[in-house]
C-alpha positions as CSV (number, residue, x, y, z in Angstrom):
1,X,-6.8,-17.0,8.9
2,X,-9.4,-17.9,6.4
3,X,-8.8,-20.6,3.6
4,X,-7.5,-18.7,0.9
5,X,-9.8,-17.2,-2.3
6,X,-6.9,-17.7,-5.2
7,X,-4.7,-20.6,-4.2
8,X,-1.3,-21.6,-6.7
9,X,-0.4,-25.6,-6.1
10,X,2.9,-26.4,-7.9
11,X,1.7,-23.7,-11.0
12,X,4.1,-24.3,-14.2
13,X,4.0,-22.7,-17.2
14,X,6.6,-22.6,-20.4
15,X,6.2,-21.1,-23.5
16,X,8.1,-23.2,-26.1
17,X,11.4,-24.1,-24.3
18,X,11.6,-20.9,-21.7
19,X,10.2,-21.7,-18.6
20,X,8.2,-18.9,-16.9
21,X,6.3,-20.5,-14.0
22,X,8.6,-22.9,-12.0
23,X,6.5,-25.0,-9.5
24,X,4.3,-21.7,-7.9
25,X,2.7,-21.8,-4.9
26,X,1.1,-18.9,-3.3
27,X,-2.5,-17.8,-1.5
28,X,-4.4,-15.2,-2.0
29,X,-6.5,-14.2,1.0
30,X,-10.2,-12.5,0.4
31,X,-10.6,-8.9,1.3
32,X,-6.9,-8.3,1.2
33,X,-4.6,-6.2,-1.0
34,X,-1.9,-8.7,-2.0
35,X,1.0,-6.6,-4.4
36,X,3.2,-9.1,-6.6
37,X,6.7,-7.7,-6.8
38,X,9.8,-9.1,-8.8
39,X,11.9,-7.7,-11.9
40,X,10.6,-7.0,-15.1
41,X,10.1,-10.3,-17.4
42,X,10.1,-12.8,-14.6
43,X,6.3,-14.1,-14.8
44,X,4.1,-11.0,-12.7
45,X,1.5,-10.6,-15.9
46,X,2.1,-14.2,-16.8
47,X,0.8,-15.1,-12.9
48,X,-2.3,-12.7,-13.3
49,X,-3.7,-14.1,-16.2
50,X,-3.8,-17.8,-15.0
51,X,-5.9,-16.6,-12.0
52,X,-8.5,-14.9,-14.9
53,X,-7.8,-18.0,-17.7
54,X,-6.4,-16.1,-20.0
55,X,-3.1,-18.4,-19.7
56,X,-3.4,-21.8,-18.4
57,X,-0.6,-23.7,-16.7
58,X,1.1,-26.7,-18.1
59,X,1.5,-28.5,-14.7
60,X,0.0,-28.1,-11.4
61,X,-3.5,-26.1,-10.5
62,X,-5.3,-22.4,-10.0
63,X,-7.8,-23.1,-7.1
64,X,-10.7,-21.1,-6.4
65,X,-12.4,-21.3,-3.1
66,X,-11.2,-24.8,-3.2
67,X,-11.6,-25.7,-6.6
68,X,-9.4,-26.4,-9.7
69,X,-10.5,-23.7,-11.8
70,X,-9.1,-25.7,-14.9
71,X,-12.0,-28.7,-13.5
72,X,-14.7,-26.0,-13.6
73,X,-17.7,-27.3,-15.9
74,X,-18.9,-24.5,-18.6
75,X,-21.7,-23.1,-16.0
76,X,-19.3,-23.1,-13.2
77,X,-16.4,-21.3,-15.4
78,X,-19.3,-18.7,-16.5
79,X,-20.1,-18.0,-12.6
80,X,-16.3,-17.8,-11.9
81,X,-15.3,-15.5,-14.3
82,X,-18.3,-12.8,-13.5
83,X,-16.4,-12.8,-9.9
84,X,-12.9,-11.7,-11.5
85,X,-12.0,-8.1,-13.3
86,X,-9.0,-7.2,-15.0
87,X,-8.5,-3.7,-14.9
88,X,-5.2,-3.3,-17.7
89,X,-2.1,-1.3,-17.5
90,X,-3.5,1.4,-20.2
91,X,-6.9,1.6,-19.1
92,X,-7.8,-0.4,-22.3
93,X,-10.6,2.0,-22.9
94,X,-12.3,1.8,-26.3
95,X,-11.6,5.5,-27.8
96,X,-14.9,5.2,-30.2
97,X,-17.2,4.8,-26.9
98,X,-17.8,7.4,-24.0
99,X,-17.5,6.5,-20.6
100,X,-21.1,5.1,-20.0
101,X,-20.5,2.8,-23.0
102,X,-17.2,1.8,-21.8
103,X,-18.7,1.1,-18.2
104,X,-21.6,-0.7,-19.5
105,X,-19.9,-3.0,-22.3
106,X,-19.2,-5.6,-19.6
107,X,-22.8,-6.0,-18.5
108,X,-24.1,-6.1,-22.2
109,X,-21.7,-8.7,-23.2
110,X,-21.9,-11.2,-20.4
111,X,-25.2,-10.9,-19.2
112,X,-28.7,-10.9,-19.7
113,X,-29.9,-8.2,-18.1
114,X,-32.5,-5.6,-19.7
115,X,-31.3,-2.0,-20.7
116,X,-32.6,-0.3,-17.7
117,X,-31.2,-2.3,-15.3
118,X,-28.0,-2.2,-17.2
119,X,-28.3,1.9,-16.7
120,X,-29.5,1.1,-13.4
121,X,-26.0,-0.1,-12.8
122,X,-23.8,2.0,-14.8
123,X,-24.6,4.8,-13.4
124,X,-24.4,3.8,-9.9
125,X,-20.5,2.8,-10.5
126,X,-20.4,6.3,-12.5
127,X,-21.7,8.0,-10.1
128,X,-19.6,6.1,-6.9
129,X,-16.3,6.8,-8.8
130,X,-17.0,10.4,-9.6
131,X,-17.3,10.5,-13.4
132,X,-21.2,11.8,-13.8
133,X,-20.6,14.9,-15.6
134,X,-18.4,13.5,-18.1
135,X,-20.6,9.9,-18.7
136,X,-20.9,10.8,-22.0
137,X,-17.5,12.2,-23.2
138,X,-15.1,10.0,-24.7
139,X,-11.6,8.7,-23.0
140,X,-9.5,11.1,-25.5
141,X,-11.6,14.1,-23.7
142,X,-10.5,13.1,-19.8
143,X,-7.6,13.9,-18.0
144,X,-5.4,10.5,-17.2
145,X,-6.7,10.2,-13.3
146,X,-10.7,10.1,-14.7
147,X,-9.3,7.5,-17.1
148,X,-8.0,5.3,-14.8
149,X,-11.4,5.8,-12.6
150,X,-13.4,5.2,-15.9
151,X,-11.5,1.6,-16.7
152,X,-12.0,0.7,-13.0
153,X,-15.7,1.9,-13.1
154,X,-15.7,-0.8,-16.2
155,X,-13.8,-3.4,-13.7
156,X,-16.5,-2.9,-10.7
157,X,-20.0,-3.1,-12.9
158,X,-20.2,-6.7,-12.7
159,X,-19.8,-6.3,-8.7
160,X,-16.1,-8.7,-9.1
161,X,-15.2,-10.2,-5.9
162,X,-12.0,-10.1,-7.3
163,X,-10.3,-7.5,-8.9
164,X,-6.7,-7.8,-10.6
165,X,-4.7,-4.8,-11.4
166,X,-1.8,-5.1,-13.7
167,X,1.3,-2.4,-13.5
168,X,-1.2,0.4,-13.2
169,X,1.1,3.1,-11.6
170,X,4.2,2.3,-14.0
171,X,5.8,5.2,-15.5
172,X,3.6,7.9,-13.5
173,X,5.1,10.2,-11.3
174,X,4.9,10.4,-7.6
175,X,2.2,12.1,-6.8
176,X,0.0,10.6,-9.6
177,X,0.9,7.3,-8.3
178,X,-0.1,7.6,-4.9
179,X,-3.0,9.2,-6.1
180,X,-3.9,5.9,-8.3
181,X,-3.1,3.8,-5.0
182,X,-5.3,5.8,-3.1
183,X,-8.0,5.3,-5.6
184,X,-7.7,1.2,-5.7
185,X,-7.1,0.9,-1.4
186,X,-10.3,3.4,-1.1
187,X,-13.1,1.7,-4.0
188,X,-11.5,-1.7,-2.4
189,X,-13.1,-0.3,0.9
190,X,-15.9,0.7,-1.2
191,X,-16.9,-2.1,-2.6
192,X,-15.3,-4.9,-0.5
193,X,-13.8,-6.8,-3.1
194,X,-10.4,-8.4,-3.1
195,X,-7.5,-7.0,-4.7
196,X,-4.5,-8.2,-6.5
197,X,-1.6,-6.0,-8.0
198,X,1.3,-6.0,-9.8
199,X,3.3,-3.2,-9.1
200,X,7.3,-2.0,-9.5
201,X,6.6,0.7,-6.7
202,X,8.2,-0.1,-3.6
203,X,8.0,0.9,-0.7
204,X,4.8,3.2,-1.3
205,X,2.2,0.3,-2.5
206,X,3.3,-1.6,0.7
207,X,0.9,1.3,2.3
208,X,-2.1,-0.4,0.7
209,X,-0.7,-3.9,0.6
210,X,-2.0,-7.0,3.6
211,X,0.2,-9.3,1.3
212,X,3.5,-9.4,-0.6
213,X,4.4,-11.8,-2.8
214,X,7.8,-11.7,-4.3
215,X,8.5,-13.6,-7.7
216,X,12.2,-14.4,-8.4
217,X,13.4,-16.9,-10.6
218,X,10.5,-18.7,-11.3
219,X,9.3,-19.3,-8.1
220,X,7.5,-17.4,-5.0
221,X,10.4,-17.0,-2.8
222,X,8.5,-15.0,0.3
223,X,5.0,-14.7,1.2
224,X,3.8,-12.7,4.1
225,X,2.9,-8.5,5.3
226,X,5.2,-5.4,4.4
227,X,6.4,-5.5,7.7
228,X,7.8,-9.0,7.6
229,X,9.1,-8.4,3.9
230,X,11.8,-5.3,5.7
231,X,13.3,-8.9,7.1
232,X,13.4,-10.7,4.8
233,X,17.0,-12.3,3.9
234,X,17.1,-13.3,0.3
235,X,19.0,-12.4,-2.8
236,X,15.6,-10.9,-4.0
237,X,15.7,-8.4,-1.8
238,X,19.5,-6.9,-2.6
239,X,18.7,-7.5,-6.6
240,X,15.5,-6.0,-6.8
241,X,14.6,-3.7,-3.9
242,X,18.0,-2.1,-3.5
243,X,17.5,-1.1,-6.9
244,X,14.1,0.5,-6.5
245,X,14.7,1.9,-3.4
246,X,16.7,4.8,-2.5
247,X,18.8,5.2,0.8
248,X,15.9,7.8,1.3
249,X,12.5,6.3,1.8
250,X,10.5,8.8,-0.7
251,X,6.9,7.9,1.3
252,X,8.8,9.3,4.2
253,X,12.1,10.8,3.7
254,X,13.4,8.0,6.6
255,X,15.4,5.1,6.1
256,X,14.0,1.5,5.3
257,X,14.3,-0.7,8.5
258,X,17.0,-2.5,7.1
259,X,19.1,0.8,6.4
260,X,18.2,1.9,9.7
261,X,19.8,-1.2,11.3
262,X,23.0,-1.3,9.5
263,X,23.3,2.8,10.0
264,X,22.9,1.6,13.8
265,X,25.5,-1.1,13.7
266,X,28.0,1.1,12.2
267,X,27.6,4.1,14.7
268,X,27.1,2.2,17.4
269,X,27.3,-1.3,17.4
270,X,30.7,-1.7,15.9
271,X,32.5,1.1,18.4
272,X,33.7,-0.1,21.9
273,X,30.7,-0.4,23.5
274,X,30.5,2.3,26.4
275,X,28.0,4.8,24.1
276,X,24.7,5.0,25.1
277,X,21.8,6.4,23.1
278,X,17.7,7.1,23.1
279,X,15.5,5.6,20.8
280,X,12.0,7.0,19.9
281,X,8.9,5.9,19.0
282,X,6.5,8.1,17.2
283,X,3.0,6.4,17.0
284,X,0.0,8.3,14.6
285,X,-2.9,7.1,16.5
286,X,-6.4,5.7,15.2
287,X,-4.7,5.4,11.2
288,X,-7.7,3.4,10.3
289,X,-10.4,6.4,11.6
290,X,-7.9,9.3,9.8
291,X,-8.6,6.4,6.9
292,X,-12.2,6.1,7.3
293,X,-12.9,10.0,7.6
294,X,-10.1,11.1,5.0
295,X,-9.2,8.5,2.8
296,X,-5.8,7.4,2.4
297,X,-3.9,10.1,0.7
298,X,-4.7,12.4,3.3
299,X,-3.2,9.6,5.3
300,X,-0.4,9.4,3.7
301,X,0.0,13.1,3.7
302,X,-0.2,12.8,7.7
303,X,2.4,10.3,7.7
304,X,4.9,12.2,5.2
305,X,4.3,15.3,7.3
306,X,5.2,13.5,10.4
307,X,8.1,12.0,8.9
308,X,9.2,15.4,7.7
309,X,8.9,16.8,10.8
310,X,11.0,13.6,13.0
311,X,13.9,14.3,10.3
312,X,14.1,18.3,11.0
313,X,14.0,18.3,14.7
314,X,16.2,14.1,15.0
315,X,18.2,14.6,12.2
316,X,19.6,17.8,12.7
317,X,21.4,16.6,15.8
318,X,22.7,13.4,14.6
319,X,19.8,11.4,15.0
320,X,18.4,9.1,12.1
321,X,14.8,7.2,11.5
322,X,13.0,4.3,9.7
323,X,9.1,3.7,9.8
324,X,8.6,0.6,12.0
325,X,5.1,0.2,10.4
326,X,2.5,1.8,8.3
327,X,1.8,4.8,11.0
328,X,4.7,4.2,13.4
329,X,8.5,5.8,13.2
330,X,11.9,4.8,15.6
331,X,14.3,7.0,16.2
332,X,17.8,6.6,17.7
333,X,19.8,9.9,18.7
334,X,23.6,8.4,19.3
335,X,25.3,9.6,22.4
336,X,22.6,11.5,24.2
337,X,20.7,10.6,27.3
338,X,16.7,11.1,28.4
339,X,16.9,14.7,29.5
340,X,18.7,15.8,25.9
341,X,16.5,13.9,23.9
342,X,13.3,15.3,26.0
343,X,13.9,18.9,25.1
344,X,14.3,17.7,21.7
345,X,11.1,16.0,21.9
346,X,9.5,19.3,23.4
347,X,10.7,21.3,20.4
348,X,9.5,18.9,17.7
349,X,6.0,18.9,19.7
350,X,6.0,23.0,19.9
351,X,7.1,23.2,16.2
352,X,4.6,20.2,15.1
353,X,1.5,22.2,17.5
354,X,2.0,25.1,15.3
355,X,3.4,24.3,12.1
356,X,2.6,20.4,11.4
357,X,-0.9,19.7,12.7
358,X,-1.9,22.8,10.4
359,X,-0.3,21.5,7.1
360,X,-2.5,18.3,7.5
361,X,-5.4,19.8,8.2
362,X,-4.8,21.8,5.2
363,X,-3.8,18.7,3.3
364,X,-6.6,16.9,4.5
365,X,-9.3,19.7,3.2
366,X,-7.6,19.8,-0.4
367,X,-8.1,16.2,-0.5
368,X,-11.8,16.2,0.9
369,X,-12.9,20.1,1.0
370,X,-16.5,18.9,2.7
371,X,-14.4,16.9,5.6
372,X,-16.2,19.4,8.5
373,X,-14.7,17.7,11.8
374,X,-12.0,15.2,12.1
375,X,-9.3,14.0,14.7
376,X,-5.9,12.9,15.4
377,X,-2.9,12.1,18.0
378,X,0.6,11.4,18.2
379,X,2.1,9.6,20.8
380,X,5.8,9.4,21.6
381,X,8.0,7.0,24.1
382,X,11.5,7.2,24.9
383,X,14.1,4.7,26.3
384,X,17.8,4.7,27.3
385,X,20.1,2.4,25.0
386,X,23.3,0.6,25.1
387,X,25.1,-1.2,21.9
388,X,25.0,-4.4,23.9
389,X,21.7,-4.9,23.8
390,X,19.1,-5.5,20.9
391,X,17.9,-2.3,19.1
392,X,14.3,-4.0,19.2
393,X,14.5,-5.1,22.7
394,X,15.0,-1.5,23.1
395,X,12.6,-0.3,20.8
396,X,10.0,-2.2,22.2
397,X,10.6,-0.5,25.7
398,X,10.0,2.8,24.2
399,X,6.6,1.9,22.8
400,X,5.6,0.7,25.9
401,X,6.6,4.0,27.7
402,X,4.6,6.3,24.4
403,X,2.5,8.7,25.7
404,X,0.1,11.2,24.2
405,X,1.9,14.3,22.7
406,X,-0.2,15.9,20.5
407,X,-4.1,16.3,19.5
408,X,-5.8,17.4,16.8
409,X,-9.6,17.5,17.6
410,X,-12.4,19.3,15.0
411,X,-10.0,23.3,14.9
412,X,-9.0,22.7,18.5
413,X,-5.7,21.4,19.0
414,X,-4.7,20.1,22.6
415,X,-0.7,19.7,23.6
416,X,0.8,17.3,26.6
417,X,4.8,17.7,26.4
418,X,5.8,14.8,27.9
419,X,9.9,13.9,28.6
């Protein structure tokens, strides 16, 4: 891996008496999307505004490419901070200026730049984020989503390779939320530029997120992918994701991993030992292209669909799920064998052929209505399992054995049923 962008070495900061900041280290990787989690109060905001020097620690260093940002001469400091945006929680739009003024303040402020090359650049972030026909209208006359794109139109102007995102998705609903995460994971693609959040909404910014870091009294206590954070062992994770997360994953309707395992253990694990079971793996192929050609709500609608689809046809039998990673699913049916599970498989592949691929397809058109051709597969593997052996080990056999079970290819949809 590359030398990290943002680097944290031995980052303290009190205010008064109260220690916020205890002895931080952390990287921050360019062209990733690393999410800070940890409760409310415990230093997210505080961390975010050393990396733009707004706040500036009492001990230890912010590095940047390197470099103490705190060592920066004036001209260095200048260059620096026309490479960071903060886009704020509410929008932080000025209510006496429409959206071209909002965009543009930025550009008038810190540079020198003459007025139609300012325009020049306006309206090409205007324009990529959507918000033409309302330029000049004021924030008080937009709906909240052309708000958010407005105050991130602002945040992209000066062409940031870094952009910081504080709490944007607290307090919206589901859908809006994704929607907002959508919107930063797609103009991050866009534009290339590095982005780091602060976000309460677990698990459904892990979709977007490379990076987790996880705040907890003072101090980073884990650094590393989604995937790795589902393992990790800490009294973070009981304090503060229990308490976010419900037993029902809402991106998916499946268990966490961590649910799934100790659901596993007690059914199975724990009995005498002579039960066998199946595990699945359910594999949506090529996420990145469905990304590319779609975005990543219609992504996530794929997913969610799939996921829908795994719990009607497993769980109705006694089976239960958990999404391994971004676009992959494991399922273990307790006491059944191959041939059981295979005609199960076969009538979650019938049902998905004519019910499933069509609801993402129509997802995907709502989403993007000019989308004219675009393709898909699932793949599925099974394997035969016994309590005395490790659910991964097991797991791991089953993606090896995944084969092709369903198409979707430009309106023509192609089927393999395979047991």
């Amino acid at each position: 891996m590359n030398p990290p962008i943002i680097e944290f070495k031995n980052v303290t900061k009190r205010f008064g008496r109260r220690t916020i900041l205890d002895r931080v280290n952390l990287q921050i990787h360019e062209g990733h999307v690393t999410t800070i989690i940890g409760k409310s109060g415990e230093g997210k905001s505080v961390l975010l505004k050393h990396i733009i020097g707004l706040l500036k620690p009492e001990e230890g260093s912010v590095l940047y490419r390197g470099k103490p940002i705190g060592k920066m001469k004036r001209k260095e400091w200048n260059a620096y901070l026309g490479q960071v945006s903060y886009m704020f929680q509410n929008n932080a739009l000025f209510d006496s200026k429409t959206v071209y003024e909002n965009v543009a303040m930025p550009l008038r402020k810190y540079t020198k730049l003459r007025k139609t090359q300012i325009r020049e650049k306006v309206m090409a972030r205007i324009e990529q984020t959507e918000l033409t026909d309302v330029a000049h209208k004021y924030p008080s006359e937009l709906s909240g989503g052309m708000q958010k794109r407005a105050a991130l139109a602002r945040a992209l102007v000066t062409d940031p390779k870094i952009v910081l995102f504080d709490e944007l998705t607290t307090g919206q609903d589901p859908i809006r939320r994704n929607a907002i995460l959508g919107m930063i994971a797609e103009y991050k693609k866009k534009f290339g530029f590095t982005a780091v959040l602060i976000s309460h909404d677990i698990p459904d910014v892990f979709f977007i997120s490379n990076h987790i870091l996880a705040l907890y009294d003072k101090k980073i206590v884990f650094q590393g992918t989604p995937e790795e954070f589902e393992d990790f062992d800490h009294p973070f994770y009981d304090e503060i994701v229990t308490s976010i997360e419900s037993l029902q994953e809402e991106l998916t309707g499946l268990y966490s991993r961590r649910q799934f395992k100790v659901r596993y253990q007690t059914e199975l694990a724990r009995r005498n030992g002579h039960e066998h079971f199946v595990a699945v793996i359910f594999t949506l192929e090529d996420l990145d292209r469905i990304i590319d050609n779609l975005g990543h709500k219609a992504a996530q609608n794929g997913i969610r669909t799939m996921g829908d689809y795994i719990n009607k046809h497993f769980g109705a039998v006694g089976g239960f799920s958990a999404r391994r990673s971004i676009n992959q699913f494991g399922t273990v049916l307790p006491f059944s064998d191959l041939e059981e599970t295979g005609r199960i498989l076969e009538d979650f592949t019938r049902d998905f052929r004519k019910n499933g691929l069509i609801k993402i397809e129509n997802a995907a058109r709502q989403v993007n209505p000019s989308v004219s051709c675009f393709e898909f597969s699932i793949s599925a593997g099974l394997a035969r399992g016994h309590p005395n052996v490790e659910l991964d080990a097991i797991m791991e056999i089953a993606e090896l054995k995944r084969e092709p079970i369903a198409q979707f290819q430009c309106n023509i949809e192609n089927l393999t049923n395979k047991n």
